[in-house]
C-alpha positions as MATLAB code, in Angstrom:
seq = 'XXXXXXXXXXXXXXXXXXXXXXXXXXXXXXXXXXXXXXXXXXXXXXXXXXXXXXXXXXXXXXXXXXXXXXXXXXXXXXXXXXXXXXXXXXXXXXXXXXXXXXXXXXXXXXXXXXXXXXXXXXXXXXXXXXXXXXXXXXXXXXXXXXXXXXXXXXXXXXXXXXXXXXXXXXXXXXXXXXXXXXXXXXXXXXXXXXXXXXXXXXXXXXXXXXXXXXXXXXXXXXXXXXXXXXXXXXXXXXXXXXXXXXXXXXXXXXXXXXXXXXXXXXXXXXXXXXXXXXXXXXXXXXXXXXXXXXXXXXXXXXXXXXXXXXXXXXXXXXXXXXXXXXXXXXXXXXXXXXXXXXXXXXXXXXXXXXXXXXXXXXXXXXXXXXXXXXXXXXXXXXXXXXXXXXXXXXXXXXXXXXXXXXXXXXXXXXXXXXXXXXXXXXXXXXXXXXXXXXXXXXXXXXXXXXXXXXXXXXXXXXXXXXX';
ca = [
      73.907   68.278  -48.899;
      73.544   65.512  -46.315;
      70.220   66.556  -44.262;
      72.093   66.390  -40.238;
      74.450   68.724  -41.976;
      72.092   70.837  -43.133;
      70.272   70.750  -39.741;
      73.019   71.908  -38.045;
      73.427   74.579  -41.022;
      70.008   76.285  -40.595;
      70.143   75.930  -36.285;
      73.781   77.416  -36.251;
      72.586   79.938  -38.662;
      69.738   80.638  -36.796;
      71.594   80.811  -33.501;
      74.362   83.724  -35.547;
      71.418   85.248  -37.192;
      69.567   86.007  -33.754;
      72.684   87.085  -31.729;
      73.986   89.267  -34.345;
      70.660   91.054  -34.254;
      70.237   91.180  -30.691;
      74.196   92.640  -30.213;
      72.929   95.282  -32.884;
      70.326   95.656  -30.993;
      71.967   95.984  -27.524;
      74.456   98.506  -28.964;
      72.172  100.483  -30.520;
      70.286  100.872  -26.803;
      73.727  100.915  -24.760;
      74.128  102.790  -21.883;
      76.014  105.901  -22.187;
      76.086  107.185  -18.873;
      77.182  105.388  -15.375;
      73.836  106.064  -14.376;
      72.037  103.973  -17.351;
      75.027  101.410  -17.449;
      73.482  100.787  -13.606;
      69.989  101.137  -13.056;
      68.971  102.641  -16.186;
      68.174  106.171  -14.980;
      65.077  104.993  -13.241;
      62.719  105.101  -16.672;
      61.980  101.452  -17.071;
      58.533  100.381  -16.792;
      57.995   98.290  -14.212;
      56.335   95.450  -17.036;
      59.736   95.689  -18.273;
      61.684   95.279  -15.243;
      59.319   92.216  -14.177;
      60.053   89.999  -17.270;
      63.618   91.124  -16.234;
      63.613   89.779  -12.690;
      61.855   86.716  -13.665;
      64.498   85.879  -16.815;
      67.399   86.798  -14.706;
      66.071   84.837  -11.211;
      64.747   81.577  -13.855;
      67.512   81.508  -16.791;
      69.578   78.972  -18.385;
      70.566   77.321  -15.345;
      67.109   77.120  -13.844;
      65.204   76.132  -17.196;
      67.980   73.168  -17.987;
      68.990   72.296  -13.969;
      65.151   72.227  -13.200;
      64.471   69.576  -16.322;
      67.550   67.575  -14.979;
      65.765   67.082  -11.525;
      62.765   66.273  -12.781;
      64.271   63.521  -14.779;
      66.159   62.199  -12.073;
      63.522   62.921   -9.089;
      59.944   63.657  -10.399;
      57.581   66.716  -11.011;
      58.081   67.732   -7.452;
      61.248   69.399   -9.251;
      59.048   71.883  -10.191;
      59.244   73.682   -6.869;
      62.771   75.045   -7.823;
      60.775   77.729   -9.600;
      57.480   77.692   -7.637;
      59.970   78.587   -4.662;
      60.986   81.986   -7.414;
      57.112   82.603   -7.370;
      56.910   82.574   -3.688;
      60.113   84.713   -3.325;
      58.828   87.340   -5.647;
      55.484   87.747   -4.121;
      57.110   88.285   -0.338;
      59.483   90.651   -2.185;
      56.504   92.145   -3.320;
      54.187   92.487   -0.427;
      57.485   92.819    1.941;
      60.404   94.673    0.633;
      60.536   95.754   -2.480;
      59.236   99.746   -1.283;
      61.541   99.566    0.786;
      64.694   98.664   -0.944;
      63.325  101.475   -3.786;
      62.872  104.367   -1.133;
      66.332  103.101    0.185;
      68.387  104.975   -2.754;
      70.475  101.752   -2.613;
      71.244  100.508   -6.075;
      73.542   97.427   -4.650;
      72.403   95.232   -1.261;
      76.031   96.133    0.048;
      74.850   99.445    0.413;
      71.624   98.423    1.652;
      73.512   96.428    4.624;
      76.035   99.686    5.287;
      72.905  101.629    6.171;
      72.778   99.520    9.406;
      75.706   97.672    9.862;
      78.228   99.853    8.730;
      81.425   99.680    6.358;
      83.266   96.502    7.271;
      79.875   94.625    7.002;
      79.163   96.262    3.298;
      82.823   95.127    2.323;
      82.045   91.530    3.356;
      78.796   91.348    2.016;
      80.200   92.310   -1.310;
      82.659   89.782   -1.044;
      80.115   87.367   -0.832;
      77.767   88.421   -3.366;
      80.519   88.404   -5.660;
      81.790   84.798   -4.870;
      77.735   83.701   -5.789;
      77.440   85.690   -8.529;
      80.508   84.252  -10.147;
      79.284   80.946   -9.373;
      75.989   81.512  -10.603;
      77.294   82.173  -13.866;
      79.311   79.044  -13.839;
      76.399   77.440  -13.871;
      74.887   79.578  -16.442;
      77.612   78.635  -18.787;
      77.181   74.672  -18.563;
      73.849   74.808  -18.685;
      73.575   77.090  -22.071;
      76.326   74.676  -23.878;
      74.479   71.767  -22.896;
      71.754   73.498  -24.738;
      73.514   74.658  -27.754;
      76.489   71.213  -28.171;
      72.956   69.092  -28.328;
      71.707   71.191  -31.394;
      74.729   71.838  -33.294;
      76.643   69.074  -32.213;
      79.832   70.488  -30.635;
      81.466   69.702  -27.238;
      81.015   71.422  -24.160;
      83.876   73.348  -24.097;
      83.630   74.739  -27.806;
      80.309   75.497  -26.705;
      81.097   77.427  -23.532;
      83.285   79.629  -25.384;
      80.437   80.060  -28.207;
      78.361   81.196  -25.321;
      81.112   83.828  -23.618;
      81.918   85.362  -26.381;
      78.672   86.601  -27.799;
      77.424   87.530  -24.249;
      80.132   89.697  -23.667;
      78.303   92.256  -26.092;
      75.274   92.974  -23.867;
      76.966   93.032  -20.797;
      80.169   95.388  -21.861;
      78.463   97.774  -24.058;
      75.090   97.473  -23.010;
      74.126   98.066  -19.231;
      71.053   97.680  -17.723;
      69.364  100.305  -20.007;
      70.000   98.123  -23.135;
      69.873   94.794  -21.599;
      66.366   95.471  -19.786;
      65.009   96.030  -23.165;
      66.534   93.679  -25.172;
      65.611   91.085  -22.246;
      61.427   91.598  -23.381;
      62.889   89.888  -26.840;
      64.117   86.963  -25.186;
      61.865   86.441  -22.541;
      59.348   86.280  -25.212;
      61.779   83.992  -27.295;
      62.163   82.018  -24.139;
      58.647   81.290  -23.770;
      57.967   80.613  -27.046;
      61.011   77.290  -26.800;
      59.472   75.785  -23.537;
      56.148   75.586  -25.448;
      57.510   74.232  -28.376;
      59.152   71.630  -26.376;
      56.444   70.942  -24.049;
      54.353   70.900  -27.126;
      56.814   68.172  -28.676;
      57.665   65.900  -25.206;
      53.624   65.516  -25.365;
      53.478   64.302  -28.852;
      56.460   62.173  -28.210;
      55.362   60.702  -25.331;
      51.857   60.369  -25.629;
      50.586   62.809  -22.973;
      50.893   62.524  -19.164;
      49.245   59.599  -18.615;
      51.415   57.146  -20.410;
      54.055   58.929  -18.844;
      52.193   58.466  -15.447;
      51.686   54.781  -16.243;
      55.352   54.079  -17.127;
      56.764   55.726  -14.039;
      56.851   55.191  -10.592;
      54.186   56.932   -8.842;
      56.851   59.069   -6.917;
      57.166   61.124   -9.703;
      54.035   62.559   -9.451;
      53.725   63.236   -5.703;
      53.558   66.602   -3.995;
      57.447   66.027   -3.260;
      58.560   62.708   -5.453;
      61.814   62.158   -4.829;
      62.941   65.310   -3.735;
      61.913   65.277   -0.469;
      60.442   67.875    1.907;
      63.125   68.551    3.295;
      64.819   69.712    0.015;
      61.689   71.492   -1.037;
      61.912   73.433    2.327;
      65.309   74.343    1.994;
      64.308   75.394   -2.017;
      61.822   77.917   -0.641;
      64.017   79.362    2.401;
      67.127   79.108   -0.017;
      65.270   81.363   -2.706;
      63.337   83.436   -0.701;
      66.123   84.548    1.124;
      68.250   84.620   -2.777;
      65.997   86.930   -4.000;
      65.549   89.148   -0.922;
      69.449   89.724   -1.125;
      70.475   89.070   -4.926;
      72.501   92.068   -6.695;
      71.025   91.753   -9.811;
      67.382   91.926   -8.093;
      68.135   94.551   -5.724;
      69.642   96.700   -8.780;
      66.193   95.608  -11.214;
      63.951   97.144   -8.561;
      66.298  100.074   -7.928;
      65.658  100.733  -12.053;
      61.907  101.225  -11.913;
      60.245  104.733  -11.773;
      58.800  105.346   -8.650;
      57.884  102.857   -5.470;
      54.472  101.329   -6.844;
      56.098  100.629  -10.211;
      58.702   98.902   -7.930;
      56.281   96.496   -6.105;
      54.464   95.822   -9.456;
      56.940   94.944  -11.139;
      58.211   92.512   -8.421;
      54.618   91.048   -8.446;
      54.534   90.544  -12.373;
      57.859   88.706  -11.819;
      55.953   85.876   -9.488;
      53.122   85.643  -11.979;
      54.975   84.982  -15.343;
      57.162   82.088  -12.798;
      54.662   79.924  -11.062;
      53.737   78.052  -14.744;
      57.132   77.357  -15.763;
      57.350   75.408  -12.968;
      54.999   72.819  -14.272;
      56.506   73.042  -17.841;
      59.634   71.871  -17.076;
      58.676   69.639  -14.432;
      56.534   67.439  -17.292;
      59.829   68.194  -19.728;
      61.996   66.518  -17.569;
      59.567   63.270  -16.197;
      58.976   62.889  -20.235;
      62.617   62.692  -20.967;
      62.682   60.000  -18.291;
      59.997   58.219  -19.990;
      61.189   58.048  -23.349;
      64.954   58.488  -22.955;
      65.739   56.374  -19.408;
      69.492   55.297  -20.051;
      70.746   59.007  -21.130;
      72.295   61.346  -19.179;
      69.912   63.855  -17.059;
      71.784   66.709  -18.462;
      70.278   66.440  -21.461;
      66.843   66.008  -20.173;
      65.660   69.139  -22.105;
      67.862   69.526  -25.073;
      67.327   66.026  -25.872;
      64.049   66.633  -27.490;
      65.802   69.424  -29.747;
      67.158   66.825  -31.653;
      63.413   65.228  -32.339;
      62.212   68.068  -33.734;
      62.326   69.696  -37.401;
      64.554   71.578  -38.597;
      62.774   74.696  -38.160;
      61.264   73.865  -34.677;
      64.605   73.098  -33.612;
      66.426   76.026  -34.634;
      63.186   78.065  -32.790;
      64.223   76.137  -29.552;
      68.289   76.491  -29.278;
      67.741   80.384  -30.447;
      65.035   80.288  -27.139;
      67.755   78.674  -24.771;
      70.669   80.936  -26.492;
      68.408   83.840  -25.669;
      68.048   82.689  -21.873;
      72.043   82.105  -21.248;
      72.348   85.615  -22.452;
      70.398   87.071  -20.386;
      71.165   85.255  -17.538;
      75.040   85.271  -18.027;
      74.641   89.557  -19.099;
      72.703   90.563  -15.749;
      74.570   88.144  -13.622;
      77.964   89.894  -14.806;
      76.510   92.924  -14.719;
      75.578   92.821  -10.796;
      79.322   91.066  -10.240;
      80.057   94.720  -11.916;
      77.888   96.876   -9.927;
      79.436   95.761   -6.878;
      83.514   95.773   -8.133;
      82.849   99.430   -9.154;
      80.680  100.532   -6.192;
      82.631   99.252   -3.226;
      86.121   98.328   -4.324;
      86.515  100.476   -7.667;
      85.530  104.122   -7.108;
      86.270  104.275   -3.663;
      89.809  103.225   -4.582;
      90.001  105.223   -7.835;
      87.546  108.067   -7.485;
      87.668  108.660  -11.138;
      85.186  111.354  -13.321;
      82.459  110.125  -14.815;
      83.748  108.993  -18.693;
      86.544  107.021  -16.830;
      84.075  105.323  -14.778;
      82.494  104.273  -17.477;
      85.391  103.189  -19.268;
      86.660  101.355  -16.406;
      83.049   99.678  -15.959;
      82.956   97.924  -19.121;
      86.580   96.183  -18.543;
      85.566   95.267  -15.438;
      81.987   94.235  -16.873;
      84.529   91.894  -19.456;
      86.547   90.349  -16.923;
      84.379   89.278  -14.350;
      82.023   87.565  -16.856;
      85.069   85.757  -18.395;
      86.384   84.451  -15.147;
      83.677   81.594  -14.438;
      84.891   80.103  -17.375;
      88.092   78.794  -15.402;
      85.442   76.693  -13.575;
      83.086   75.398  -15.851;
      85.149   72.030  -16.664;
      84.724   70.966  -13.667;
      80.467   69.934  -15.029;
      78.387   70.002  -11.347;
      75.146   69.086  -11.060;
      73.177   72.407  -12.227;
      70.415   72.371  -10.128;
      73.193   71.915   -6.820;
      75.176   74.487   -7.951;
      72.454   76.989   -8.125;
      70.619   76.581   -4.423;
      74.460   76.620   -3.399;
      75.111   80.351   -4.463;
      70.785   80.556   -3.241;
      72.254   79.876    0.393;
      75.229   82.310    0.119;
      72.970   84.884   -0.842;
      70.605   83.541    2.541;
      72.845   84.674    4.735;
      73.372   88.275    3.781;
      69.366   88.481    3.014;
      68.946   87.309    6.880;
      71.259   90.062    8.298;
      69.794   92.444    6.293;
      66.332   91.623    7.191;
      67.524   91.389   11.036;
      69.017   94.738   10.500;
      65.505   96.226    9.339;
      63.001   94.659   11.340;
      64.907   93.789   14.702;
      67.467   97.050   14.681;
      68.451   96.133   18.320;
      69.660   92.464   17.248;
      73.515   92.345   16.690;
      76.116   95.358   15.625;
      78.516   96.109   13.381;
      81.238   93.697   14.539;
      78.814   90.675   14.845;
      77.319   91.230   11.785;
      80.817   91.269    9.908;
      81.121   87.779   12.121;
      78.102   86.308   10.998;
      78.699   87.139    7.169;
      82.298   85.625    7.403;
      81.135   82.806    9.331;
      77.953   81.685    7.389;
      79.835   81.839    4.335;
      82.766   79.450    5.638;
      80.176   77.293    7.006;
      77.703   76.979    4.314;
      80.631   76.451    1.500;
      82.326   73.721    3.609;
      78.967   72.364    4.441;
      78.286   72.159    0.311;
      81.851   70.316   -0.382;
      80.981   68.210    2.581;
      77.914   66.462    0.299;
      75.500   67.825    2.937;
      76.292   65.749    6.063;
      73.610   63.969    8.192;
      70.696   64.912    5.354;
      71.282   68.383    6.809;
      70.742   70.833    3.277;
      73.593   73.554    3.518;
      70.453   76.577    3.154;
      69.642   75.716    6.662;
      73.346   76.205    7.699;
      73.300   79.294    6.134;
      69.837   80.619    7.672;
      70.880   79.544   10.806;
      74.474   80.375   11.441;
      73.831   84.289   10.883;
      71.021   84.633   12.817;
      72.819   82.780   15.895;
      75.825   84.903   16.012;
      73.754   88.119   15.802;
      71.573   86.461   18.502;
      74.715   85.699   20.644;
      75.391   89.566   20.190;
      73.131   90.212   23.085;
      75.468   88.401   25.540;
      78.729   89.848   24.611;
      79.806   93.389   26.321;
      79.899   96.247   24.961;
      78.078   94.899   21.146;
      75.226   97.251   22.025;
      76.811  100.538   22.424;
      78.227   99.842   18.340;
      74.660   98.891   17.624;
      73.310  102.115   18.380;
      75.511  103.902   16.486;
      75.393  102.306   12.582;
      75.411  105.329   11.270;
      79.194  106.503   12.924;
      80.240  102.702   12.093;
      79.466  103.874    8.057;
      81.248  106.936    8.073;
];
């Protein structure tokens, strides 16, 4: 047999192996209950549910979009995840009791305690419109992983990627995937090694690298900027404060100090991956100048043996499905909590019934986008600054009660959202990033709040603007 054939024979078979094993797997954990399907029934440890948060907040699309900037702008790309690390530990130190002791399981609900039921509808909207970007993302970025290793185009690849995901995320729930998400977070680590490991060996070590680029791309910010790194930091910090998927994670763990543990393990297992993919992509620039910065990290899969290589695309596999799983299974949360049930008001087995065809559909509908290739890293600090705005109303709505009401936080939502997206398709006018359009828009309308008549008599009274 011809030896790139067989290659491809032992990585695909690796790839089938793994998945089949982790679907078992998945299936044999799956939730059987709403209650399990959505935050697992509160019996997670909080260990658990911080290798959770970090694989879901620094998945396929970080790991592959983060490599990409690096290659194209230096190590300073590795503050797309330090900015995760920072986000986690204010989430920690900040929030995270709070959003536990709220009884909240989705941040819509968290933003109807204050602003009432219009504001929860919008903010749902919103989330969802991210979320289902997020995964677009999520999908390029795992079949740039897996067409590099086995050799297929993107689009056979995207489908490869859809279809086996579907298991954990229809049958699963957060009870299974939590679990099965230790496996490959563990896997995950494992691949970056390996391919740090092997862009070292390739390349010499950092200071060829060093030698044979400009010195940019080993500055605090290289060719990023401050101004981007900024906007990384508020544009994350403010994702992670507001994200679904997080906001569900913490809502999962057993008690409030399990809650703000687990929040802190996420920032500690993020802060070195950072560096790891920042030296991934700079080597790929180094060795591999003329190719194209998508490939930045799955290049080196096809430099490896056999073995190592099929270690490495099961490692990236393992992070598109769970990053594609939770991210569908938040989109989920939110269709059946706000739209769904209210709507439907169905018993308990058909809620669950109707969760996992909802669970199918909205992780199948990114796929209608994913032709259309952005740039990873772009498309992911876009859906960050969606996700700004809502965490800056609810924040607003916690610590400044007295700022804005019902009506002007509805406003503000719809507002920030139209901005920031036009803002994004705009290609970022005047050097202006679209996170600070979205952290400043919302805060301005609920600031203008105070001069319109009659906005504070609905701000004292959030709780009649819920019911």
């Amino acid at each position: 047999m011809d030896p790139t054939h067989s290659r491809e024979v032992l990585i695909a078979g690796s790839v089938i192996v793994y998945i089949v094993l982790t679907s078992i797997l998945a299936y044999a954990l799956r939730s059987r209950t709403s209650a399990q399907f959505m935050v697992g029934s509160k019996a997670l440890p909080a260990v658990v549910i911080g290798i959770l948060l970090m694989s879901e907040f620094i998945g396929a699309k970080s790991t592959v979009g983060t490599a990409q900037e690096a290659f194209e702008k230096g190590m300073a790309a590795g503050w797309s995840v330090h900015a995760a690390a920072i986000g986690f530990l204010l989430l920690g130190l900040i929030f995270a009791r709070k959003v536990y002791t709220s009884q909240q399981h989705t941040i819509s609900g968290l933003v109807e305690q204050r602003y009432g039921n219009g504001a929860r509808i919008v903010v749902s909207i919103i989330m969802i419109y991210a979320l289902l970007l997020v995964n677009v993302g999520n999908y390029v970025s795992g079949a740039a992983a897996l067409s590099s290793a086995i050799h297929t185009d993107l689009t056979v690849s995207t489908f490869i990627i859809a279809a086996f995901s579907a298991v954990y995320y229809v049958f699963g729930g957060l009870k299974s995937i939590a679990y099965v998400t230790v496996l490959h977070s563990l896997v995950k680590l494992v691949g970056i090694a390996i391919l740090v490991g092997v862009a070292a060996m390739l390349s010499g070590g950092l200071e060829p690298i060093r030698h044979g680029l400009p010195a940019d791309y080993f500055s605090w910010d290289g060719l990023v900027g401050p101004n981007k790194i900024l906007a990384w930091i508020v544009g994350t910090v403010g994702a992670i404060f507001s994200t679904q998927y997080i906001v569900q994670a913490i809502a999962s763990n057993r008690n409030e100090g399990a809650a703000r543990s687990s929040v802190l393990i996420a920032a500690a297992l993020c802060l070195p991956l950072g560096f790891a993919l920042g030296f991934i992509g700079v080597a790929a620039r180094y060795l591999y100048p003329t190719q194209d910065s998508l490939y930045a990290l799955p290049v080196f899969i096809e430099q490896m043996s056999p073995a190592l290589a099929s270690v490495v695309t099961v490692s990236l596999v393992a992070s598109v499905l769970v990053s594609v799983s939770t991210v569908a299974l938040a989109t989920t949360a939110l269709v059946m909590r706000d739209f769904y049930v209210p709507w439907r008001k169905p018993d308990a087995d058909a809620e669950l019934k109707a969760t996992r065809y909802v669970a199918l559909a909205v992780g199948m509908l990114p796929l209608l986008c994913v032709f259309f290739t952005p740039h990873i890293l772009e498309l992911s600090f876009f859906t960050r600054a969606l996700r700004l705005s809502i965490a800056i109303v609810a924040c607003l709505g916690v610590y400044l009660p007295w700022l804005g009401s019902p009506r002007t936080a509805v406003a503000s939502l719809i507002a920030s959202g139209v901005a920031t997206t036009a803002w994004y398709l705009l290609g970022n006018p005047y050097g202006v990033d679209n996170m600070y359009v979205a952290a400043v828009v919302p805060a301005l309308v609920l600031a203008a709040d105070r001069l319109i008549p009659g906005s504070r008599n609905s701000a004292a009274k959030p709780q009649e603007a819920a019911r």
